[in-house]
VEXDREN-2710 file (C-alpha; in Angstrom, 1 decimal):
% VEXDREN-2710
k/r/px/py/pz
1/UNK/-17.1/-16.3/8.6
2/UNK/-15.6/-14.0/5.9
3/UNK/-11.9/-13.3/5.5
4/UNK/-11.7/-9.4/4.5
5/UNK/-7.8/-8.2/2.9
6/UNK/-7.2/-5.1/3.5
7/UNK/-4.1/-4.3/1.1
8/UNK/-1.9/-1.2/-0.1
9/UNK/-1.4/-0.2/3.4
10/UNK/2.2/1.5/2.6
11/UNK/1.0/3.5/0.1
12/UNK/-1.6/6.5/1.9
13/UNK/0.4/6.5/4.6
14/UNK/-0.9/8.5/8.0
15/UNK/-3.3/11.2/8.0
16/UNK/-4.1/12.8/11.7
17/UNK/-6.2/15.6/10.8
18/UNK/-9.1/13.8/9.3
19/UNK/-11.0/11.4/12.1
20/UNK/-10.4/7.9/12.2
21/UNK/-13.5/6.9/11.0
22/UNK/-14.0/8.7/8.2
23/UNK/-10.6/7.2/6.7
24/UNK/-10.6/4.2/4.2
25/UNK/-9.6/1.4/5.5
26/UNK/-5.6/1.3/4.3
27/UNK/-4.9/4.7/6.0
28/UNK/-3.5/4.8/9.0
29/UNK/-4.6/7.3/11.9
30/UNK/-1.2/7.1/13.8
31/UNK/2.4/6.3/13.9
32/UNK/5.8/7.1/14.1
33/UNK/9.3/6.0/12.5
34/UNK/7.6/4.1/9.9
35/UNK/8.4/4.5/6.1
36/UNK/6.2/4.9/2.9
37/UNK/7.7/3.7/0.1
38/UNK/7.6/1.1/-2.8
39/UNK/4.2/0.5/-1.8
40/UNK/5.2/-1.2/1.7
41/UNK/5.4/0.5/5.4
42/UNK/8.1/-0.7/7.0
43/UNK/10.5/0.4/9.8
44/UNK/12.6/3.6/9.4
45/UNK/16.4/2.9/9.8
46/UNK/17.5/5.0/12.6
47/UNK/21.1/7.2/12.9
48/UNK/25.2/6.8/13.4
49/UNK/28.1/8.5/14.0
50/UNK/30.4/8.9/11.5
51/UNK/33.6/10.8/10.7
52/UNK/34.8/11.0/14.6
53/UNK/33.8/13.8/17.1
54/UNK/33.6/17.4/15.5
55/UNK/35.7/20.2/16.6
56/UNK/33.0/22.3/17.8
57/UNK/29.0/21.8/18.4
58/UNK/28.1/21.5/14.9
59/UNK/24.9/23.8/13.9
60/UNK/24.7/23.9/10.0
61/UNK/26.4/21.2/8.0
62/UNK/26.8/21.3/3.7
63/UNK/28.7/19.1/1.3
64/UNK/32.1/20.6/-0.5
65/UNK/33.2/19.0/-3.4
66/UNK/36.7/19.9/-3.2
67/UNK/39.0/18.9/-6.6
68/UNK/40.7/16.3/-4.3
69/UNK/38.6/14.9/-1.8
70/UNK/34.9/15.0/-0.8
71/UNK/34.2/17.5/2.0
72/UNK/31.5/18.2/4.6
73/UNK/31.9/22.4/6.0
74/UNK/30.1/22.4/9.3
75/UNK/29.8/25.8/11.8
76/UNK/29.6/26.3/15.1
77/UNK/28.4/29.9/17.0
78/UNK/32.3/30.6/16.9
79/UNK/34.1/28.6/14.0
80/UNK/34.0/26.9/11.0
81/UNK/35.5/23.5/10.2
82/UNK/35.6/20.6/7.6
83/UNK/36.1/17.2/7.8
84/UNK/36.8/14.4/4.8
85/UNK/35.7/11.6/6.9
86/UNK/39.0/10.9/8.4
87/UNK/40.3/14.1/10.1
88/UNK/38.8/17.5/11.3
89/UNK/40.4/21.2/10.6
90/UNK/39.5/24.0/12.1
91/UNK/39.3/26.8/9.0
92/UNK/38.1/29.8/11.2
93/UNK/39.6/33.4/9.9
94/UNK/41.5/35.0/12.2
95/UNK/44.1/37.9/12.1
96/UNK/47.3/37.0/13.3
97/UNK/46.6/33.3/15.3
98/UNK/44.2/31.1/15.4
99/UNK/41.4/32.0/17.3
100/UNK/41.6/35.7/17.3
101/UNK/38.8/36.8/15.8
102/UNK/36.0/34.0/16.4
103/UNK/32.6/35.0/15.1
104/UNK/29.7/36.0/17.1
105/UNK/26.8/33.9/15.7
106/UNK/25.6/32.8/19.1
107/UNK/24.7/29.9/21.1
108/UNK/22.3/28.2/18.9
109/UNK/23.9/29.9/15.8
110/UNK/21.9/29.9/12.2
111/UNK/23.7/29.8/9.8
112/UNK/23.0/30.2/5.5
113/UNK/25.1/30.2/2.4
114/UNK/26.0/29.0/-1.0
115/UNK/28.6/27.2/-2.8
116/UNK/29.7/29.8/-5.7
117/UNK/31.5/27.8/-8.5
118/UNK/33.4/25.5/-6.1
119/UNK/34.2/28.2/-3.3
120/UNK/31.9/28.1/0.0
121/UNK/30.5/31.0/1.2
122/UNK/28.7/31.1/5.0
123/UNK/26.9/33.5/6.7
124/UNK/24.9/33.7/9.9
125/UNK/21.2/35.8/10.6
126/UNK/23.0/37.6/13.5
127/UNK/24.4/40.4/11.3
128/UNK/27.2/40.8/13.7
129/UNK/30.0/39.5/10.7
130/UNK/30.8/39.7/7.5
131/UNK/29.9/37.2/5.0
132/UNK/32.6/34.5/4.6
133/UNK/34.6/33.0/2.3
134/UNK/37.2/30.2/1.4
135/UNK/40.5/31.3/1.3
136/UNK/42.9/28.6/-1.0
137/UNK/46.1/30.6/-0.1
138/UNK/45.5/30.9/3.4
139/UNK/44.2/27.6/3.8
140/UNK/40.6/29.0/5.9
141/UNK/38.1/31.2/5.4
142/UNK/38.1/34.8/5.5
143/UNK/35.7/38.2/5.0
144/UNK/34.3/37.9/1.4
145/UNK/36.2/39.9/-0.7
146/UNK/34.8/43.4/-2.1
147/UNK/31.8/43.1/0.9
148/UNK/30.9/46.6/1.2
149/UNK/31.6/48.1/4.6
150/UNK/29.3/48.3/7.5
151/UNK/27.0/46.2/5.7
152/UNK/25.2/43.0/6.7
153/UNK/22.9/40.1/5.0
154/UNK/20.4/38.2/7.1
155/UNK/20.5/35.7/3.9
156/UNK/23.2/34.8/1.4
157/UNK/22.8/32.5/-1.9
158/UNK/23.7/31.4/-5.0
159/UNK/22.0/32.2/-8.6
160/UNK/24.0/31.1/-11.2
161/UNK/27.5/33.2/-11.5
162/UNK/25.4/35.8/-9.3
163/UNK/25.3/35.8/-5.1
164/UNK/22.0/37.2/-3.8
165/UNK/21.7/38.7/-0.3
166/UNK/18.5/39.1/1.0
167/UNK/17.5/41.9/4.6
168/UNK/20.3/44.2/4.6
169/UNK/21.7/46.1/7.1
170/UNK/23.5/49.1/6.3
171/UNK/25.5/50.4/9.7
172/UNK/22.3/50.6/11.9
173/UNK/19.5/50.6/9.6
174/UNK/17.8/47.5/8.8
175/UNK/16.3/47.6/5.2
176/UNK/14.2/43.9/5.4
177/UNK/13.1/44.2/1.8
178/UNK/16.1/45.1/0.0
179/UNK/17.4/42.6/-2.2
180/UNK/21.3/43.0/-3.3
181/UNK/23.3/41.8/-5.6
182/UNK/26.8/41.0/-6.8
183/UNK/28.5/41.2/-10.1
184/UNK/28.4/37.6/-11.7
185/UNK/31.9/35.9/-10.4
186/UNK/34.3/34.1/-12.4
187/UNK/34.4/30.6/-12.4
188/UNK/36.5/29.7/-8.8
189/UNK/36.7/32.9/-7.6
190/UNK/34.1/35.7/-5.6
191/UNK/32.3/38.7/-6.7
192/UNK/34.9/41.4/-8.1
193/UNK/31.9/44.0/-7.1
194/UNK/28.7/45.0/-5.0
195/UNK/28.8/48.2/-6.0
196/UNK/25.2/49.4/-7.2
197/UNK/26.5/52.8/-8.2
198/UNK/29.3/51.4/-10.0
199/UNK/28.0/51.4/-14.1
200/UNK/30.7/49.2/-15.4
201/UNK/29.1/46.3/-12.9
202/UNK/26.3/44.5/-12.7
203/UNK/25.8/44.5/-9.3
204/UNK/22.5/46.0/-8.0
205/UNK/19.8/46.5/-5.4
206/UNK/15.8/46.1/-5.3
207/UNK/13.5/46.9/-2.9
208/UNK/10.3/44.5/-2.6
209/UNK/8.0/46.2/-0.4
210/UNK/5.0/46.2/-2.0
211/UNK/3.3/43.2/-0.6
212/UNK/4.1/39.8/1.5
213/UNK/6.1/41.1/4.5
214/UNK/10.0/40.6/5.0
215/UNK/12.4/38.7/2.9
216/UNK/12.8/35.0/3.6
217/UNK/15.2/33.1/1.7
218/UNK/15.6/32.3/-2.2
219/UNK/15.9/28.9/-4.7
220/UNK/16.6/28.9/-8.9
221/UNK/13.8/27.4/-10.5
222/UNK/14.0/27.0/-14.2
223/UNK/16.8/29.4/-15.0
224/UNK/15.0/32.0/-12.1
225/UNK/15.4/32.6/-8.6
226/UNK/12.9/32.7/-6.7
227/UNK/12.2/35.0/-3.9
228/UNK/10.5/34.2/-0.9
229/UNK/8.7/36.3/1.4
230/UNK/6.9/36.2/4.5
231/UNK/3.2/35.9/2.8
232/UNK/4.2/36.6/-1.3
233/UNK/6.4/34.7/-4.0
234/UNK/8.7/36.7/-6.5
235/UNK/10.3/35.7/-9.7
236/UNK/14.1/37.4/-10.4
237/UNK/15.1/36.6/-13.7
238/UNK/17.8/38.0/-15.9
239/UNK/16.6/40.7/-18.6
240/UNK/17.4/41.1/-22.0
241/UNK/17.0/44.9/-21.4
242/UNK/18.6/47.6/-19.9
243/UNK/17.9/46.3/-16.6
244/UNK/20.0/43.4/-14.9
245/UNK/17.2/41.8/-13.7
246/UNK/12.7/41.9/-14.1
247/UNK/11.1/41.8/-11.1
248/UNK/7.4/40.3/-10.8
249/UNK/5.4/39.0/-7.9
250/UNK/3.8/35.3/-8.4
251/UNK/1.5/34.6/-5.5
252/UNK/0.8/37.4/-3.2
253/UNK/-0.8/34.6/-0.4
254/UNK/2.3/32.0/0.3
255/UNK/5.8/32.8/1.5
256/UNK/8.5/30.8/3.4
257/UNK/7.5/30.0/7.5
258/UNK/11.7/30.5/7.9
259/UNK/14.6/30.6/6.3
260/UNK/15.6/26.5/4.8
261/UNK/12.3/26.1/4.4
262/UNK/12.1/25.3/0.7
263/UNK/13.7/22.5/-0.8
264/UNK/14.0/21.6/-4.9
265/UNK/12.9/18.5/-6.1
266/UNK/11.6/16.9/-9.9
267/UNK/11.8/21.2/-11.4
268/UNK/9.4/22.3/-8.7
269/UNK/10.2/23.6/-5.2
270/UNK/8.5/22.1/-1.7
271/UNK/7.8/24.9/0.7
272/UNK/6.6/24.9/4.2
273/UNK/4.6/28.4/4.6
274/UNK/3.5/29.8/8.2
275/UNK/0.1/28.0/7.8
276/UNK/0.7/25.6/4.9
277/UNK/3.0/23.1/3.3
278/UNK/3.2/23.3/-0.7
279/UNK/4.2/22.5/-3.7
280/UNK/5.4/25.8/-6.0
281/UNK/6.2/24.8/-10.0
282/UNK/7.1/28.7/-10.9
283/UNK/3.3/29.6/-12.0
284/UNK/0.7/28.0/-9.4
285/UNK/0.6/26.8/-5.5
286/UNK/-0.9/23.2/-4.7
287/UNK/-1.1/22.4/-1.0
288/UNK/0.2/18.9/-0.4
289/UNK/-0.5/18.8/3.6
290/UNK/-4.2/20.1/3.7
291/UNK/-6.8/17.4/5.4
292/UNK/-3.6/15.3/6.4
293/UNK/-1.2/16.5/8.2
294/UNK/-1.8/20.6/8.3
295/UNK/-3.5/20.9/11.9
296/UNK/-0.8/18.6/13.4
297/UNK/1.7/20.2/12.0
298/UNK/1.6/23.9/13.1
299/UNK/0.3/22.7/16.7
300/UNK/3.5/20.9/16.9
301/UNK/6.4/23.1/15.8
302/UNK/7.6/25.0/19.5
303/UNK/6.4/28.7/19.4
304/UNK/9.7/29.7/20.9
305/UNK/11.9/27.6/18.1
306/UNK/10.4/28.2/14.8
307/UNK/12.9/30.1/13.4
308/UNK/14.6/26.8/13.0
309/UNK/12.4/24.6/11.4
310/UNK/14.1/23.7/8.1
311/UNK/13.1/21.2/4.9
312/UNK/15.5/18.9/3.4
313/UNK/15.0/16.3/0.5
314/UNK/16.1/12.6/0.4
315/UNK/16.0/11.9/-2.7
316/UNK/16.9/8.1/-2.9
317/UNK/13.6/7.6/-1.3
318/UNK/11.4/10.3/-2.7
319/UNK/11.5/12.0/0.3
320/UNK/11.2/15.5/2.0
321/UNK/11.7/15.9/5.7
322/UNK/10.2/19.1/7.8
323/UNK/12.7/18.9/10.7
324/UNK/11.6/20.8/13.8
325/UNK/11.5/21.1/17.6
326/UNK/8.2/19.9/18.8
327/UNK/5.8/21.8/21.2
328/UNK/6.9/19.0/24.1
329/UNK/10.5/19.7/23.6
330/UNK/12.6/22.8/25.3
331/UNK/16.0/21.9/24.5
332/UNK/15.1/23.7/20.7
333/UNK/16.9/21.1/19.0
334/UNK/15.0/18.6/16.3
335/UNK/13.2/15.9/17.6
336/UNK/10.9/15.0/15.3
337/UNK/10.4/15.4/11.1
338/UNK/7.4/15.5/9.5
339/UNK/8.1/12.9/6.1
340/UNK/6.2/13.3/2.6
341/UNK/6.8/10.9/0.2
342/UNK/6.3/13.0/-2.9
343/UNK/5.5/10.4/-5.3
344/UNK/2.7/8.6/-3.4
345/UNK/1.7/11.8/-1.4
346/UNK/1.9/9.7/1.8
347/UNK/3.0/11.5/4.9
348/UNK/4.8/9.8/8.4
349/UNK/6.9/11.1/11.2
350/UNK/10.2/10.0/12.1
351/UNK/11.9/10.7/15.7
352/UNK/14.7/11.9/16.0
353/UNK/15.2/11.8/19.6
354/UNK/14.5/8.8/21.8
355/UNK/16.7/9.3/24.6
356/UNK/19.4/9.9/22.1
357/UNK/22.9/11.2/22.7
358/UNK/22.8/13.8/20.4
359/UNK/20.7/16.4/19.6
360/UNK/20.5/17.3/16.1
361/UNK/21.1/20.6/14.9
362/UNK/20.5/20.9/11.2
363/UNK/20.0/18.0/8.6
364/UNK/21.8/17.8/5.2
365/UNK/22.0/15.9/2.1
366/UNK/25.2/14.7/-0.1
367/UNK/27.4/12.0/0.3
368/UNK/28.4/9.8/3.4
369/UNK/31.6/8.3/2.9
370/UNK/31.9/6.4/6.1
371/UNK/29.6/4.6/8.6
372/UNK/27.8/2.7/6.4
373/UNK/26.5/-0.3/6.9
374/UNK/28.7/-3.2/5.5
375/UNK/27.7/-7.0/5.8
376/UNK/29.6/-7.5/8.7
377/UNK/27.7/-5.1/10.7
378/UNK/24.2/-5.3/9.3
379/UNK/21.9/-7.8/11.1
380/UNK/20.2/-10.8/10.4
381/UNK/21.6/-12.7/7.2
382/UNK/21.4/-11.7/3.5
383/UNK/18.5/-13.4/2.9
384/UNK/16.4/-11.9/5.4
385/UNK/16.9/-8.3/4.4
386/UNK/14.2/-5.7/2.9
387/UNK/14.7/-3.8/0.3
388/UNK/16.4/-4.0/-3.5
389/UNK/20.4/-4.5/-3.2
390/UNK/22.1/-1.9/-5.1
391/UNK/19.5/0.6/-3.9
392/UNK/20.5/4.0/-1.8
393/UNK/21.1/2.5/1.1
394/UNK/23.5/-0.4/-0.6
395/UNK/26.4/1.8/-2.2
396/UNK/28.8/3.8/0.3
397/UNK/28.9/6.6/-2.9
398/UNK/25.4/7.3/-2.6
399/UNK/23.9/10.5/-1.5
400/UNK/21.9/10.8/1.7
401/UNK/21.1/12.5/4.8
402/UNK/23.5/13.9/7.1
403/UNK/22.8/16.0/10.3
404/UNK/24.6/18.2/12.8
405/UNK/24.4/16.5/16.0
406/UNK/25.2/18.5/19.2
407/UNK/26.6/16.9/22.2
408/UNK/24.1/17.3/25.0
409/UNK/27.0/17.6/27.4
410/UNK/28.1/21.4/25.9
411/UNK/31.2/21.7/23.5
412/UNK/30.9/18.1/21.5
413/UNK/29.2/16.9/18.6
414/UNK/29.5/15.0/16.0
415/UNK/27.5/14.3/12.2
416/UNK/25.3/11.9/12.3
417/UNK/24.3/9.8/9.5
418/UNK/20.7/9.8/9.2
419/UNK/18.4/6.8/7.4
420/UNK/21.2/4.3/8.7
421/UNK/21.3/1.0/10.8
422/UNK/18.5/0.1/13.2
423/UNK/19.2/2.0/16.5
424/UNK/19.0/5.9/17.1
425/UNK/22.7/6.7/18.8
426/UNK/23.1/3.2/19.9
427/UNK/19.6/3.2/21.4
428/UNK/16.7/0.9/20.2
429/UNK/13.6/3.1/19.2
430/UNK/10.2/2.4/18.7
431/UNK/8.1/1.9/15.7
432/UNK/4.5/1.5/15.2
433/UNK/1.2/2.6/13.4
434/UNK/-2.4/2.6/14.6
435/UNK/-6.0/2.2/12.9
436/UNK/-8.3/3.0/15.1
437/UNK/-12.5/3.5/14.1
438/UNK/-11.9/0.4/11.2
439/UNK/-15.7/-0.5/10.5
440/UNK/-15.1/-2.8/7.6
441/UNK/-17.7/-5.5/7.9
442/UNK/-17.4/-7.8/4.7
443/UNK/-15.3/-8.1/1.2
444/UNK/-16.4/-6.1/-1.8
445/UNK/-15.4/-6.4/-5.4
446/UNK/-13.2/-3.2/-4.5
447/UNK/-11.7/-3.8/-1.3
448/UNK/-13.6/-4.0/2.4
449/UNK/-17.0/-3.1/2.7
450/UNK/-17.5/-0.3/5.3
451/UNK/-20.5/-0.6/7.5
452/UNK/-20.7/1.4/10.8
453/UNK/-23.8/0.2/11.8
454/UNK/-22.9/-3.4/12.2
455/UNK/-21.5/-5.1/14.9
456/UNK/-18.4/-7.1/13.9
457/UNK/-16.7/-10.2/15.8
458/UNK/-12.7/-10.7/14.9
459/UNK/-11.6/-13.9/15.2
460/UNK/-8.7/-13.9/13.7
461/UNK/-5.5/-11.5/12.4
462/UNK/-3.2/-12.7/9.6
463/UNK/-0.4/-10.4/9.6
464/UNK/1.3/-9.5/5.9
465/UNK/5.1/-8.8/7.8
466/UNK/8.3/-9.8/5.9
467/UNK/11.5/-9.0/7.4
468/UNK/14.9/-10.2/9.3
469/UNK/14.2/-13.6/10.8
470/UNK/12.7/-13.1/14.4
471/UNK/11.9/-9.9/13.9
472/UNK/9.1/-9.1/16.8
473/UNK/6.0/-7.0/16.2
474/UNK/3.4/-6.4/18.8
475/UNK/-0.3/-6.8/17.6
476/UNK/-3.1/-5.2/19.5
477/UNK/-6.7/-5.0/18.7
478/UNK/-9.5/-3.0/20.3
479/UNK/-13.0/-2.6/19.6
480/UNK/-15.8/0.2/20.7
481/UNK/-19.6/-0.3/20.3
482/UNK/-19.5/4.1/19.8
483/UNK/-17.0/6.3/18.9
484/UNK/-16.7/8.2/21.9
485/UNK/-16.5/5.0/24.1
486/UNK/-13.3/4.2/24.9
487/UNK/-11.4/1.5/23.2
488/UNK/-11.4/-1.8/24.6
489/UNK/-7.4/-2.9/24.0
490/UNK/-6.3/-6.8/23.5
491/UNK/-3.1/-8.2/23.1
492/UNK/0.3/-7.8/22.9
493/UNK/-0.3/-10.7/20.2
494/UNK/3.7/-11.2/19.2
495/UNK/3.8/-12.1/15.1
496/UNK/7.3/-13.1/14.9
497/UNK/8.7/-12.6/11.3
498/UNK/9.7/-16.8/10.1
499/UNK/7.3/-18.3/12.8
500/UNK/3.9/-17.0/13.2
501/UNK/1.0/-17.0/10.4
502/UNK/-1.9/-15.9/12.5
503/UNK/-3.0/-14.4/15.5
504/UNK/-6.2/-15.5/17.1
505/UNK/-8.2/-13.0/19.2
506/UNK/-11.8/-12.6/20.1
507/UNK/-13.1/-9.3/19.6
508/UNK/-16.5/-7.4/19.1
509/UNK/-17.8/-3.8/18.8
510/UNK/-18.9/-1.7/15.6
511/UNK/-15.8/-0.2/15.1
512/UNK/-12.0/-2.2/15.7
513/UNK/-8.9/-1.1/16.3
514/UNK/-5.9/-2.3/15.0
515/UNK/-1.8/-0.9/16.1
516/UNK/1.1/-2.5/15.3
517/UNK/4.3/-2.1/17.4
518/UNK/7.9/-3.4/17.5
519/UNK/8.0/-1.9/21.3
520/UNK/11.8/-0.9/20.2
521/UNK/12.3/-4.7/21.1
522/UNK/15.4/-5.1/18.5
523/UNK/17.6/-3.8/15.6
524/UNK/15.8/-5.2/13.4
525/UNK/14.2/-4.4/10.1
526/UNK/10.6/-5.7/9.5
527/UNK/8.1/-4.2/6.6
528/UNK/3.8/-5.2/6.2
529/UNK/2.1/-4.6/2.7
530/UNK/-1.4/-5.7/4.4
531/UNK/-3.3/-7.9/6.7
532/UNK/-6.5/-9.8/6.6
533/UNK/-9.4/-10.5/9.4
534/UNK/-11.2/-13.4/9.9
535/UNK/-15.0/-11.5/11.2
536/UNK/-18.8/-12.0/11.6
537/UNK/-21.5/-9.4/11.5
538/UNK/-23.2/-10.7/14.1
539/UNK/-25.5/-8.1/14.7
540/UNK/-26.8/-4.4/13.1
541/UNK/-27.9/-1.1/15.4
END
């Protein structure tokens, strides 16, 4: 009899493009909405409602911090609104009443923009209207002041006092490597001039043709903004001569998959590419998803609903989420996010979508002033809760996630407070992770010994699960005498969080499979830093 621990099993999280056997032992070769972090896999929270139902379907959603009040701008195909938490306004231009001159962004609208000095500016890829802007006076937004004419940007952002528009059209003639930009804005206010001709402005334009396909979409790093292309990487950076800005190409072999597909976190930027995911510090490229997750990935995203895939940091956690429509899903709304936990390197998935009622739209990050959880609605008693108190998900004033969640019956929405509570839109949801092809056969001085040649009897599972009181996880072990038989399942074993220690079992074959599963039993939280296994080798091939 030997009792074998395998430990730190929340801190490599799930890698699916390496097989199962070839993994240590504390990786895990499936899962879904379970979390990385602080060196323990536990259950993801799940999703609410907050601020009330939205005005409109809700497809882009970004924080305002208005002098008075905390704001969140969200956009449908033919409005804008905003919403403090409490009430909803409806601050769509129009001409002479409301609702006279909607905008034409579509029925699954994408939208871009910036906040410049305090003053939100939107635009949408279908270069059918003008860039917008917030109006004080009038109380809603309006064309952006001194736009030039007949002219369109697929992309619009911020870069210090400067707004950057990326694939112009000019009346009918698409120009997808121009870069244009405005004279730097006083504090509170717009662009005086886009004039490029005009030599008391700075305003400009740049064409980057020369390699690395169309432009993408654009971040500051470092006092630079940096361009994205289809296949290249460009630096913009102010110049002390008698140019506005130098111009020089970076990597001429990564670009940006979509537009929102590069997100800034600790001085470097994480991108998702149209074959990679990586990590871009201003001089060199390190792939972050490469013999993990890479494969899955790109099988996964829909070919018809790409365009949307977007990348969003959570920072209280260490977090960024890939948010995308999967290859099994038509509606092309999110239902799944691909999660990297940037200080461990560990990657998960979460769902977004079992049968939820809403689909979500866009994901943001800033603060959620409502719909927390309180202790009057959280479950199970203080005692029995995971995690620090006092960390993100303890303080109402924290920043998190936030998406745009579209009613599935058309015309409704609402935002959706993501990382929150333990049910998915009022449904319970599943959690789980699997170790399949385990052929650890004795303790070593460094962990489990691996031996694939040995045939192994488990007698025994003891669980490491803390959690809420009665909090139910499903055990289930399997075992295969060769990797390509199939996997002889036993179990559900329940491990209930306050009652059970160990699970007995009787199980042979050179390789054992392990899953744990909450079945989406209950709202409650549960998180595993290990488990041990009472074997035998009771035989070698």
């Amino acid at each position: 009899m030997a009792i074998v621990e395998v430990n730190n099993v929340g801190m490599g999280g799930i890698i699916s493009d390496i097989p199962p056997e070839q993994l240590p032992p504390h990786i895990w070769s499936s899962g879904a909405n379970v979390r990385f972090y602080d060196g323990k896999l536990s259950k993801f929270p799940g999703q609410v409602d907050v601020f009330g139902n939205t005005l409109d379907e809700p497809h882009i959603a970004f924080p305002w911090n208005y002098p008075t009040e905390y704001r969140w701008v969200y956009a449908s195909g033919v409005g804008i609104y905003y919403t403090q938490g409490v009430n909803h306004f409806d601050i769509t231009r129009y001409t002479t009443t409301p609702g006279d001159n909607p905008y034409t962004a579509g029925s699954r609208p994408r939208w871009n923009g910036a906040m410049l000095g305090g003053v939100p500016i939107m635009n949408h890829v279908n270069m059918t209207d003008y860039p917008q802007q917030w109006d004080e006076t009038l109380g809603r937004m309006k064309d952006l002041e001194n736009w030039p004419a007949n002219t369109y940007a697929r992309v619009i952002r911020a870069f210090g006092n400067f707004l950057i528009a990326l694939d112009i059209t000019k009346g009918v003639t698409n120009y997808p490597y121009l870069v244009k930009w405005s004279h730097p804005a006083d504090p509170g206010t717009v662009p005086v001039s886009w004039d490029e001709t005009d030599p008391t402005r700075l305003a400009g334009e740049n064409v980057l043709a020369q390699s690395g396909g169309k432009l993408v979409d654009c971040l500051p790093l470092g006092g630079a903004n940096i361009i994205y292309k289809e296949s290249s990487i460009w630096l913009q950076q102010l110049s002390r001569g008698q140019y506005v800005f130098s111009w020089r190409e970076l990597d001429g072999s990564n670009g940006l998959l979509t537009q929102n597909c590069v997100a800034p976190f600790l001085g470097r930027h994480f991108c998702l590419g149209r074959s990679d995911a990586y990590v871009f510090d201003g001089r060199s490229v390190q792939s972050v998803i490469t013999n993990k997750f890479r494969r899955w990935l790109f099988q996964q995203i829909h070919p018809d609903w790409w365009q949307y895939v977007q990348v969003v940091p959570n920072y209280p956690k260490q977090e960024i989420w890939i948010c995308f429509c999967s290859a099994s899903n038509d509606s092309g709304y999110f239902d799944k996010a691909l999660v990297w936990n940037w200080n461990t390197g560990a990657w998960t998935i979460r769902e977004f979508d079992p049968p939820g009622y809403w689909r979500i739209s866009y994901v943001a990050y800033g603060q959620v002033t409502s719909g927390l959880q309180t202790f009057d609605t959280t479950a199970g008693t203080f005692d029995g809760q995971t995690g620090a108190f006092g960390d993100a998900g303890s303080s109402p004033a924290d920043w998190q996630l936030l998406a745009a969640g579209v009613n599935r019956a058309p015309g409704n929405g609402n935002l959706v407070h993501v990382d929150e509570g333990y049910r998915i839109d009022g449904y319970l949801y599943r959690s789980y992770v699997e170790r399949q092809a385990l052929a650890i056969a004795g303790q070593g001085p460094d962990g489990p010994k691996v031996d694939p040649s040995s045939v192994k009897f488990v007698r025994a599972i003891y669980p490491k699960i803390a959690g809420n009181t009665g909090a139910d996880v499903q055990v289930y072990i399997g075992g295969q005498m060769q990797l390509d038989d199939p996997i002889t399942w036993e179990g559900p074993y329940r491990y209930i969080v306050g009652q059970t220690e160990v699970i007995h079992c009787a199980t042979t074959g050179r390789f054992i499979s392990l899953r744990f599963d909450d079945e989406a039993g209950a709202a409650l939280p549960w998180e595993m830093t290990g488990y041990a296994l009472d074997l035998d080798v009771v035989s070698r091939m």
